[in-house]
C-alpha positions, 0 to 999 in steps of 0.5 A: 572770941569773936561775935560779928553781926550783920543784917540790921538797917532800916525797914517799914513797920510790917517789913522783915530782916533777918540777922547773923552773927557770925562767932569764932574762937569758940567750940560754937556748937557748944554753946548757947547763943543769945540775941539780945537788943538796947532800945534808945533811953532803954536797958538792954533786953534779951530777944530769943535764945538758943541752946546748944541743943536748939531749944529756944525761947523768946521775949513775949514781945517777939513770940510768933514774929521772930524766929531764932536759928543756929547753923553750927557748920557756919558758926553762925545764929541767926534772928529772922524778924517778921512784922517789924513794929517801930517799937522792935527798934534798937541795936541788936547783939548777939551775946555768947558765954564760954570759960565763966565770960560773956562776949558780945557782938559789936551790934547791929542797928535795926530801924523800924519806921511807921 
């Protein structure tokens, strides 16, 4: 199983990026796919989720500003992130789980300056 991320960088507060994580080894429509973030000095936190079915949920902290999405022919998620705040900052990963195993992305670093 393989998850690779791409998409972070470094933005202004008010900016946007949109993530992919790109998976393969697996039946990706199957499987529920998560993006997750690890702040500096932090614990990693769950962002948003996405089932196999396309239900979502989100953190409360990025609720109306990040935007979860699946496109199953690619085998790839998504995180459309709006109105970056400088507390958004972190390395993102995108985290799936299949045979009783969780397997994470490589991260990919978002910057949000003030």
């Amino acid at each position: 199983v393989q998850l690779q991320a791409s998409g972070g960088g470094l933005v202004q507060a008010g900016g946007s990026l949109r993530l992919s994580c790109a998976a393969s080894g697996i039946i990706f429509s199957n499987k529920d796919m998560g993006w997750y973030r690890q702040a500096p000095g932090k614990q990693r936190e769950l962002v948003a989720r996405i089932t196999s079915g396309g239900t979502t949920n989100y953190a409360d902290s990025v609720k109306g500003r990040f935007t979860i999405s699946r496109d199953n022919a690619k085998n790839t998620v998504y995180l459309q992130m709006n109105s970056l705040k400088p507390e958004d900052t972190g390395v993102y990963y995108c985290k799936t789980q299949t045979r009783g195993a969780l397997y994470w992305g490589q991260g990919t670093l978002v910057t949000v300056s003030s």
